[in-house]
FILOMI-414490 format. One record per residue (C-alpha): residue number from 1; x, y, z. Coordinates in nm, 3 decimals. Layout:
// residues N
REC     k         x         y         z
REC   NUM         X         Y         Z
...
***
This chain:
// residues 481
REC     k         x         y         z
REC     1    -3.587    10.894     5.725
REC     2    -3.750    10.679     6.028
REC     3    -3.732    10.831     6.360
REC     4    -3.660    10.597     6.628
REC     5    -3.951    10.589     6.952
REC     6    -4.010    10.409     7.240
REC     7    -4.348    10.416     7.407
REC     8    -4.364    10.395     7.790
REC     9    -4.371    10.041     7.835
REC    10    -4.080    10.001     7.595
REC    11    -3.885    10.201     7.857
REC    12    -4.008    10.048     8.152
REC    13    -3.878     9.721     7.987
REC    14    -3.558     9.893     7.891
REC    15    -3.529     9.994     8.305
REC    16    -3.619     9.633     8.430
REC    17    -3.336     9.499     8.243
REC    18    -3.065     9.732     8.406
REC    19    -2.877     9.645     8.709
REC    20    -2.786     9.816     8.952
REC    21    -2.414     9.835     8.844
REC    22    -2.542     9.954     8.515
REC    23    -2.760    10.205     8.641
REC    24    -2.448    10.336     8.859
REC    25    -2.222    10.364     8.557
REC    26    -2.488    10.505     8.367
REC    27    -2.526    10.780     8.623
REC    28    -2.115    10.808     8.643
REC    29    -2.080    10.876     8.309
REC    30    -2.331    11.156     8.303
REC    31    -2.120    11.393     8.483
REC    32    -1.816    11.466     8.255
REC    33    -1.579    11.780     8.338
REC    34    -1.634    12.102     8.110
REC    35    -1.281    12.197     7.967
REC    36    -1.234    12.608     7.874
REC    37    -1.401    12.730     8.205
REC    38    -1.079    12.771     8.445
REC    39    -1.067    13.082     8.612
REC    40    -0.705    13.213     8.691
REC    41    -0.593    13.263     9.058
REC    42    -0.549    13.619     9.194
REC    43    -0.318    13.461     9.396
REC    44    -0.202    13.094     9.402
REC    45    -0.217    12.971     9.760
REC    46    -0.606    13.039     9.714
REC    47    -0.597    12.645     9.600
REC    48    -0.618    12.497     9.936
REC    49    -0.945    12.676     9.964
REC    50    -1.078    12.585     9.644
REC    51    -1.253    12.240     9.507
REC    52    -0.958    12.069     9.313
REC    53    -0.975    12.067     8.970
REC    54    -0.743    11.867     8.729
REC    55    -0.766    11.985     8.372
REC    56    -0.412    11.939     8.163
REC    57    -0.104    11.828     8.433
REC    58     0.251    11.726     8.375
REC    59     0.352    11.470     8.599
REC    60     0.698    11.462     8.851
REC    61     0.827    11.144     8.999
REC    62     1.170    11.099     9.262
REC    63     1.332    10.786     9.195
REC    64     1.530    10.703     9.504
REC    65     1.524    10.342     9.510
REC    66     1.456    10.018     9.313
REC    67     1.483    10.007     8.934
REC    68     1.431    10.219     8.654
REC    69     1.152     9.948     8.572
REC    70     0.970    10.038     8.917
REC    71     1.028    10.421     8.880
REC    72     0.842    10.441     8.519
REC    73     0.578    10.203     8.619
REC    74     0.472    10.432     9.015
REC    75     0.432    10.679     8.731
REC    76     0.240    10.547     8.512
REC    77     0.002    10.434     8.781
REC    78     0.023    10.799     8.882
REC    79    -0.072    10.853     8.502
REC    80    -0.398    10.614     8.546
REC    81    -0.506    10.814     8.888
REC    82    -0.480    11.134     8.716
REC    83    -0.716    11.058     8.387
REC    84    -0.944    10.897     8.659
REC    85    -0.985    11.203     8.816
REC    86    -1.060    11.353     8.482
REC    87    -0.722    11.535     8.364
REC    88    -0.514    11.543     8.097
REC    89    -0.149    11.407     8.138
REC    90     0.070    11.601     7.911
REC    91     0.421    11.512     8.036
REC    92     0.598    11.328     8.288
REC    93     0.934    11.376     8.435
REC    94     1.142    11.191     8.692
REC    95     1.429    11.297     8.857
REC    96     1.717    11.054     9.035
REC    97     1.798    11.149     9.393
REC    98     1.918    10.975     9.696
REC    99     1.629    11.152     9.852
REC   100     1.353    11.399     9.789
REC   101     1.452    11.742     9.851
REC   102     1.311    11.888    10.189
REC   103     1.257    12.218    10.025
REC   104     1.119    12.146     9.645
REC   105     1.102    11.803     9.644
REC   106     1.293    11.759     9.298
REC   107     1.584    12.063     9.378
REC   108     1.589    12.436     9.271
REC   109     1.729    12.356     8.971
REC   110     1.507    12.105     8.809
REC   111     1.219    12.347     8.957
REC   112     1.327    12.571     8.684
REC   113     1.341    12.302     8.372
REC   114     0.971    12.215     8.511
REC   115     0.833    12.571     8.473
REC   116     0.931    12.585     8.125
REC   117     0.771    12.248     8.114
REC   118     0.418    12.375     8.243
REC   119     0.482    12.692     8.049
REC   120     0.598    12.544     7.657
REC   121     0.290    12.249     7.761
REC   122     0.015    12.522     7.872
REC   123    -0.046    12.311     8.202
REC   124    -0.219    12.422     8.487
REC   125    -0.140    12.184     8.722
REC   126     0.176    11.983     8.863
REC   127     0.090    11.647     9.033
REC   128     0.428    11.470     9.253
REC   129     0.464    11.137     9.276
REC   130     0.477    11.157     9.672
REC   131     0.304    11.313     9.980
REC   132     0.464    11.697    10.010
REC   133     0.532    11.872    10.327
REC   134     0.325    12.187    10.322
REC   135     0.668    12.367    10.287
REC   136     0.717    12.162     9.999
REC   137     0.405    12.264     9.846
REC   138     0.481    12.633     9.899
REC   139     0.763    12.639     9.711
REC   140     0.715    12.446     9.437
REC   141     0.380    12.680     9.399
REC   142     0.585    13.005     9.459
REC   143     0.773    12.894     9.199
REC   144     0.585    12.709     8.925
REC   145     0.272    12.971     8.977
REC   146     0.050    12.714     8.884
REC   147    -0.154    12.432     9.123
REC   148     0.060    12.187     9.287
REC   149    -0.120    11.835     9.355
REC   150     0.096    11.551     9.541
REC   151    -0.053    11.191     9.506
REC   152    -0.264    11.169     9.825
REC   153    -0.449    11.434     9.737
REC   154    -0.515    11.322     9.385
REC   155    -0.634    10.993     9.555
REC   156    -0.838    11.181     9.811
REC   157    -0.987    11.376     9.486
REC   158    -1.076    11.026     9.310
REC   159    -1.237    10.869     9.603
REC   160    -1.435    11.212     9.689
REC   161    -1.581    11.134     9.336
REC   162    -1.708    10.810     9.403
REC   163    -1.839    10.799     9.725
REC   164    -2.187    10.730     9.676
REC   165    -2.354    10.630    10.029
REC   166    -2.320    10.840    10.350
REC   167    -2.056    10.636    10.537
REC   168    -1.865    10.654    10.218
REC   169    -1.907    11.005    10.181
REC   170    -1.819    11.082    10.559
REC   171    -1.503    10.860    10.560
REC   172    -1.389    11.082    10.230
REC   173    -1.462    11.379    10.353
REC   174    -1.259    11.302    10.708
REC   175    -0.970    11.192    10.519
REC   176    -0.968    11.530    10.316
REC   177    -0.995    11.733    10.630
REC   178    -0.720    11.569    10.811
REC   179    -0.522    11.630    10.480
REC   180    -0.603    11.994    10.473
REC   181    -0.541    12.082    10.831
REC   182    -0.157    12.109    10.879
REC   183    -0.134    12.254    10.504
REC   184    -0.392    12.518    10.588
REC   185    -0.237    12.895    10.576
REC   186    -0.376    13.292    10.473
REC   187    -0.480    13.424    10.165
REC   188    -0.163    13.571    10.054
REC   189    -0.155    13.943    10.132
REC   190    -0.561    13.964    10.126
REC   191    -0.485    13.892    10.537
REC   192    -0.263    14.090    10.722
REC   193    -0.079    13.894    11.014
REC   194    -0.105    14.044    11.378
REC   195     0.208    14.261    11.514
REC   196     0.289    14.122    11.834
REC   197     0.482    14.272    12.083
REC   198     0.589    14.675    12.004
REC   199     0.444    14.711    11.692
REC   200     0.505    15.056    11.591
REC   201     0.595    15.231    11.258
REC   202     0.573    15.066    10.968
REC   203     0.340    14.836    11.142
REC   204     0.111    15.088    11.185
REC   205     0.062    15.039    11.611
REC   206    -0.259    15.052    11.811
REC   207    -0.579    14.954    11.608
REC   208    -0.389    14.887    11.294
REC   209    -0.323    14.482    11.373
REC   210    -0.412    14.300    11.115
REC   211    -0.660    13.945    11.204
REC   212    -0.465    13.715    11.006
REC   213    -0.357    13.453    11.231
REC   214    -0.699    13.466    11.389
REC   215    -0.836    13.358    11.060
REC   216    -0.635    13.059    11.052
REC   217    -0.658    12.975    11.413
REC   218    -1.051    13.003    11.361
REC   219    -1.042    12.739    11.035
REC   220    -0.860    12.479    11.229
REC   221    -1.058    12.484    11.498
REC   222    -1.376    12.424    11.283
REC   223    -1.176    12.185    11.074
REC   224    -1.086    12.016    11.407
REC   225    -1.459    12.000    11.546
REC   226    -1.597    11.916    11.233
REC   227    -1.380    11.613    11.222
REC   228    -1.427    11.502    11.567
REC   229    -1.808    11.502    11.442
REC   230    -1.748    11.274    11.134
REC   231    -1.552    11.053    11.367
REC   232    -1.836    11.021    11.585
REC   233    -2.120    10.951    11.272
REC   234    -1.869    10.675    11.107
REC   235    -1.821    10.532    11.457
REC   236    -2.200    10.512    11.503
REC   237    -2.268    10.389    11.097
REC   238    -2.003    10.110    11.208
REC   239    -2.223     9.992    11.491
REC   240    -2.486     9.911    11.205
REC   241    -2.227     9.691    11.021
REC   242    -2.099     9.525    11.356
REC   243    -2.450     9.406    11.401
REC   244    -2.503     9.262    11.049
REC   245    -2.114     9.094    11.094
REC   246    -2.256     8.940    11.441
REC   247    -2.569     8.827    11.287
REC   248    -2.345     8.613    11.075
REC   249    -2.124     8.493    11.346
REC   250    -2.411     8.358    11.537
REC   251    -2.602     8.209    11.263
REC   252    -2.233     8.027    11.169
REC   253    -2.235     8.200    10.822
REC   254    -1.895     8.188    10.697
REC   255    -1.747     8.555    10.558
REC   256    -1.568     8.566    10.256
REC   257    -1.405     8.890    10.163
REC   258    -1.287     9.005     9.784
REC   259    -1.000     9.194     9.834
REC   260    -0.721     9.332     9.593
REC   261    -0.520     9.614     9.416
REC   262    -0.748     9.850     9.308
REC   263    -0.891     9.767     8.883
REC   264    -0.795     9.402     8.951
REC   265    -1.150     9.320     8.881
REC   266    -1.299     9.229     9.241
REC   267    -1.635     9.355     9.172
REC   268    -1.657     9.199     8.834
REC   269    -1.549     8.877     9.021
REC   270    -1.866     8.946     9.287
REC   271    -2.064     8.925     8.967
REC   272    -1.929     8.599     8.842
REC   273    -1.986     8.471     9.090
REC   274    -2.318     8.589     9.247
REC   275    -2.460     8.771     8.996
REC   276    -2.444     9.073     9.204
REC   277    -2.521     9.311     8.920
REC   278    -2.276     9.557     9.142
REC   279    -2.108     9.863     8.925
REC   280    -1.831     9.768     8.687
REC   281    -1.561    10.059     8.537
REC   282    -1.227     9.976     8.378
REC   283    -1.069    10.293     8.591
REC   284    -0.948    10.291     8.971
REC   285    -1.105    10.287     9.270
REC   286    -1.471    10.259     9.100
REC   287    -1.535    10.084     9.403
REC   288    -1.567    10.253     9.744
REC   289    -1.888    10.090     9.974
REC   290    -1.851     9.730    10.039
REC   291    -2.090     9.525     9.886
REC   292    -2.198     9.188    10.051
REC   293    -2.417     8.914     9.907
REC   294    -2.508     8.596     9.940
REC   295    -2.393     8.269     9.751
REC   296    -2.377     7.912     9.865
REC   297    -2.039     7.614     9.738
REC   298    -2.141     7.359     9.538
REC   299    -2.239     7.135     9.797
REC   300    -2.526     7.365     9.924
REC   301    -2.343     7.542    10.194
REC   302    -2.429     7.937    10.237
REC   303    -2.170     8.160    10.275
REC   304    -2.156     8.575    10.231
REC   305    -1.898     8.743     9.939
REC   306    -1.805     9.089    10.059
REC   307    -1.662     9.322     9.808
REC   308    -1.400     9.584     9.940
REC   309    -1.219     9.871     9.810
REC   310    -0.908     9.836     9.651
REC   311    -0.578     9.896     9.765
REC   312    -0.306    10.095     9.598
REC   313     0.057    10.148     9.633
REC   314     0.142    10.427     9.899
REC   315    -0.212    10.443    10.040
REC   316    -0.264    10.731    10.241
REC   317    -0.243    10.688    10.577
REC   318    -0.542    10.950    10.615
REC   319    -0.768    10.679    10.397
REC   320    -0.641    10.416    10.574
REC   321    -0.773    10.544    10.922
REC   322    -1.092    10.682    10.747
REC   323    -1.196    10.346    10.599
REC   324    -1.100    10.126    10.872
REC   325    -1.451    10.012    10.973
REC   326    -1.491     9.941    10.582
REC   327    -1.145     9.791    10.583
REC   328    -1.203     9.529    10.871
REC   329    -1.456     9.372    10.689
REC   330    -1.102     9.206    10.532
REC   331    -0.935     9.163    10.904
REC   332    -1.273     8.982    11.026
REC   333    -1.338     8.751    10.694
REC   334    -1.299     8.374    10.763
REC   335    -1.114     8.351    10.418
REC   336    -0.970     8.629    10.204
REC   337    -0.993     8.581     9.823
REC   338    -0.686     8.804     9.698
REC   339    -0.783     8.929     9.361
REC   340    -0.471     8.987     9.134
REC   341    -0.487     9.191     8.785
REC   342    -0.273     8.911     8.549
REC   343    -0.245     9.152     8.322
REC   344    -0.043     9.413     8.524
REC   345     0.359     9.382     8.428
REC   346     0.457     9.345     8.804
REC   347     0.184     9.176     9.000
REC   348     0.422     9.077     9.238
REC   349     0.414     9.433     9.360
REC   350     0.042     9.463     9.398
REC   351     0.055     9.170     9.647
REC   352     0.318     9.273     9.823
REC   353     0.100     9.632     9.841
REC   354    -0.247     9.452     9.916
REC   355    -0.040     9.212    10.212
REC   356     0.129     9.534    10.350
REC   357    -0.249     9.714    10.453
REC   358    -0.346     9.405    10.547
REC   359    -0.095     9.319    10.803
REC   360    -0.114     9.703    10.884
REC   361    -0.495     9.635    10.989
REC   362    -0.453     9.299    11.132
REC   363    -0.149     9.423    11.317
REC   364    -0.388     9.713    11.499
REC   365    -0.646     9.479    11.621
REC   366    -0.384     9.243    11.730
REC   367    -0.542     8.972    11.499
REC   368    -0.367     8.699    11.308
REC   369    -0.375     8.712    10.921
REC   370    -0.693     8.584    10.744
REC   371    -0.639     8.305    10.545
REC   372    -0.553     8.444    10.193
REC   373    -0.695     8.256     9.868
REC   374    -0.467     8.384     9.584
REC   375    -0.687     8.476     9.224
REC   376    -0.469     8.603     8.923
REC   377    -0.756     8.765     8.727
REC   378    -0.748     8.843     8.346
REC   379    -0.585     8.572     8.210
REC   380    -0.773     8.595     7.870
REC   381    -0.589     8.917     7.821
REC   382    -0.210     8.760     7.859
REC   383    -0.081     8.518     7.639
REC   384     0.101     8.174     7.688
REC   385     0.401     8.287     7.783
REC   386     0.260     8.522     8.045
REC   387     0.048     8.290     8.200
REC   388     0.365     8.077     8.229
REC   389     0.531     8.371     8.409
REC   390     0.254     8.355     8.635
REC   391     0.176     8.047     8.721
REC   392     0.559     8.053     8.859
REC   393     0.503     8.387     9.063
REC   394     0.195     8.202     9.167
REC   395     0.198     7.876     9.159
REC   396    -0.080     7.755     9.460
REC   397    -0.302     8.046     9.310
REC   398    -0.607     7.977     9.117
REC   399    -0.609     8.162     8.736
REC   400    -0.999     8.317     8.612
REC   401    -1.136     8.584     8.328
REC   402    -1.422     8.694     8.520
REC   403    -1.493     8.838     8.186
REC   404    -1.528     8.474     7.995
REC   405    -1.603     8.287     8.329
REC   406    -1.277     8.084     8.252
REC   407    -1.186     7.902     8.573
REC   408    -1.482     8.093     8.774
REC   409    -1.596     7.694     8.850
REC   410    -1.278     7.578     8.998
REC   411    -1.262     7.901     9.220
REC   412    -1.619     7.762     9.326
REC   413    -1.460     7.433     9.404
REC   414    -1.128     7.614     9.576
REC   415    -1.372     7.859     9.776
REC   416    -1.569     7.570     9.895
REC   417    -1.275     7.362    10.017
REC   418    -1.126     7.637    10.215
REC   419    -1.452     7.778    10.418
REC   420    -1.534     7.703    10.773
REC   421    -1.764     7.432    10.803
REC   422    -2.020     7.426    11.095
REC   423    -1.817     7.189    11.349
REC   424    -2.175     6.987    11.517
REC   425    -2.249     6.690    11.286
REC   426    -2.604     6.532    11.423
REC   427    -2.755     6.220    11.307
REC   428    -3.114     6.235    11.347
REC   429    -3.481     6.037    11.275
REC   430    -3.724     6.327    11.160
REC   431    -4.050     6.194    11.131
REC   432    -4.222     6.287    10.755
REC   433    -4.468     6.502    10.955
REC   434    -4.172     6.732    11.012
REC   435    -4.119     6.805    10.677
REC   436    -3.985     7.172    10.755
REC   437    -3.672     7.021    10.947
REC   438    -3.518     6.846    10.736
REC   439    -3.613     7.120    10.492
REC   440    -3.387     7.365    10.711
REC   441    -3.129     7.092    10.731
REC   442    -3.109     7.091    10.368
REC   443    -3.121     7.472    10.333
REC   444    -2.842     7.601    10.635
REC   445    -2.632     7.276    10.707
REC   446    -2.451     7.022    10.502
REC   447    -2.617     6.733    10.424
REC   448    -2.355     6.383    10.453
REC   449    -2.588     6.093    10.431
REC   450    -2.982     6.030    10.421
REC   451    -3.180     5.729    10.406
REC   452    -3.594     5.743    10.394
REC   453    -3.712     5.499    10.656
REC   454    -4.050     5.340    10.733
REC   455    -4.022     5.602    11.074
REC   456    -3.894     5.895    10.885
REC   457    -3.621     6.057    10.709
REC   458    -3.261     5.936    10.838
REC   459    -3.012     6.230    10.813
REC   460    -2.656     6.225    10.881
REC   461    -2.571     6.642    10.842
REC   462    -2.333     6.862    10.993
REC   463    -2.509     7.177    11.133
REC   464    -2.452     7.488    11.276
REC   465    -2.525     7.494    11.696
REC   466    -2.852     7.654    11.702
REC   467    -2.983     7.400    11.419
REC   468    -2.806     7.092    11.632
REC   469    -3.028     7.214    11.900
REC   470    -3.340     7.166    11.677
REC   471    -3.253     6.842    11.594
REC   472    -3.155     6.698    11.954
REC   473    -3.505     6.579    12.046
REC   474    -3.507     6.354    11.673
REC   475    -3.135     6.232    11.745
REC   476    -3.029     5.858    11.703
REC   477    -2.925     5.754    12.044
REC   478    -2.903     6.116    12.171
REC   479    -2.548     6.136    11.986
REC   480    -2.345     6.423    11.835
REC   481    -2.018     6.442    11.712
***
């Protein structure tokens, strides 16, 4: 039997030829949950004080409006954010109301045909298709005895996963906190509650009042502080990524940002067309820290890609306020490339999600819309008669596989005919002893005509202003356009 070996250089090899993405993914996938280890809860509103962890869950979706259609697919998406955090989805139930109910969310009488559910399925957690009320959450766990999850915290979960950098970890962490805070409330009967007033008897009087409510009033105060520091640290991070942004508004370097329903394949895009290398996963939300690099059009002219995190239907509004610095990065791009997953069966209702956040951001900074380039991605994995479909939900869209680099050149093309151009077009004589000019007229402008002369090199380019100002003293006839 031979025995496989590398020697050190062999490995060193093996390391050079990993990206960056790859050696993210690699790392990812090294962590994988332990199943057999769950420890039972003394008493079950000890959960909001305890790391969440998803193991086998039976799913519960309202349907108060739309279509059956739209019902079964919200929870199947719920299905998808659930084995991303790393849980098992056993079952899933929906129940038809004109509303959810204020007390249980599905009504004390499906509450019952769930705990049978959870008990004949040996679940240990319930996630709801919907953001409970913290008396909502009460009940249900009052009455299911088993861990209660509602969607924005399962999303909070996934993205407290993948944070990887310190902004991204201090954005998650915020959003968790100002999740937590109204839903905070005492370990069960572990804290007595204070006696106000003339407690006497059975309350036990003077020196018997128990410090329960100054427990919880002690937790939300450090909940409260600790998230007026995170507010101040993402503030100051931000200042670090308004600098970069200006740095590219003053050296006229248009901003393109990759934005999208979450798994639509915006970082695998980035790659296609950079080369990025950036991380890569088939599940949601893999991305969470922008990602810019830099790529020039066809024609030579340089231009950034920024890659942002995806979007998702019902977003919580505590992400949304966490990862607005990361989010703007969309409101301030001079073109938006709107990733689409082809594949999806309603892709109509990602854009319609992805549009929603971004008018939501716009509308905040009282700034117009960017100007949206529409991508279907995936279109190797739907046939004919889907891509018909989508070409007529789309039709002014431009159809890729970033995965076989199918129509990656004409998005080059499309990309390159929508961004800003520098406005300052110069027509110059630069002598041939100032090679380096028309070197850096060739390397940050555009190029439209040149002509070598007995004098010099004769350029007709169009330039950004601090360029134009290079070039004034070798201008024909002192002219600009």
């Amino acid at each position: 039997m031979t025995e496989n070996t590398y020697s050190s250089n062999d490995w060193l090899d093996h390391e050079d030829e990993l990206s960056t993405g790859d050696l993210a993914l690699e790392e990812r996938a090294a962590l994988r949950r332990v199943a057999g280890l769950s420890t039972e809860l003394e008493d079950v509103t000890e959960v909001e004080y305890r790391q969440l962890r998803l193991e086998r869950v039976v799913l519960v979706g309202v349907w108060t409006e739309g279509t059956a259609a739209d019902s079964d697919a919200s929870l199947a998406e719920l299905a998808l954010l659930a084995e991303t955090a790393g849980s098992e989805v056993l079952e899933g139930l929906v129940q038809r109301r004109d509303r959810p109910d204020p007390a249980t969310y599905i009504g004390s009488g499906k509450v019952h045909e769930l705990r049978d559910i959870v008990i004949a399925t040996g679940a240990d957690t319930v996630i709801c298709d919907g953001e409970l009320s913290p008396g909502q959450l009460r009940q249900l766990e009052e009455k299911l005895k088993v861990k209660v999850v509602d969607r924005t915290a399962l999303i909070l979960d996934i993205f407290a996963q993948h944070a990887s950098t310190r902004e991204g970890k201090a954005q998650v962490e915020m959003a968790q906190l100002q999740y937590l805070l109204p839903r905070l409330r005492g370990w069960g009967a572990s804290l007595s509650r204070q006696a106000g007033g003339r407690a006497g008897g059975a309350n036990g009087g003077v020196g018997l009042r128990g410090p329960g409510e100054t427990k919880l009033e002690t937790d939300r105060r450090r909940i409260r502080a600790r998230i007026s520091k995170l507010r101040r640290e993402i503030a100051a991070m931000g200042v670090t990524r308004e600098t970069k942004r200006h740095r590219r508004v003053a050296n006229s370097v248009p901003n393109v940002a990759i934005a999208g329903y979450t798994n639509a394949g915006k970082s695998s895009l980035l790659n296609a067309l950079t080369g990025a290398g950036v991380l890569v996963q088939d599940a949601l939300f893999a991305t969470l820290d922008p990602t810019t690099r830099r790529t020039e059009t066809p024609e030579g002219l340089a231009y950034t890609l920024t890659d942002t995190v995806g979007f998702v239907r019902h977003l919580p509004h505590q992400l949304v306020e966490a990862f607005r610095s990361t989010l703007e990065e969309v409101a301030d791009a001079d073109l938006l490339v709107h990733v689409v997953d082809g594949s999806d069966a309603m892709p109509e209702k990602q854009v319609m999600a992805v549009r929603e956040v971004i008018r939501e951001i716009s509308s905040r900074r009282d700034d117009a819309m960017p100007t949206e380039l529409l991508v279907v991605n995936k279109v190797d994995a739907v046939g004919e008669l889907g891509l018909a479909r989508l070409r007529h939900l789309f039709p002014t869209a431009v159809f890729v596989s970033a995965h076989t680099g199918e129509g990656i050149a004409d998005l080059r093309e499309r990309i390159a005919a929508m961004t800003p151009r520098q406005e300052v077009v110069v027509e110059a004589l630069v002598p041939y002893a100032r090679g380096e000019v028309v070197a850096r007229v060739h390397r940050e402008g555009e190029v439209l005509k040149e002509r070598h002369t007995e004098e010099g090199t004769e350029l007709s380019a169009r330039v950004r202003p601090d360029l134009a100002g290079v070039l004034e003293k070798f201008a024909v006839n002192g002219s600009h356009a």
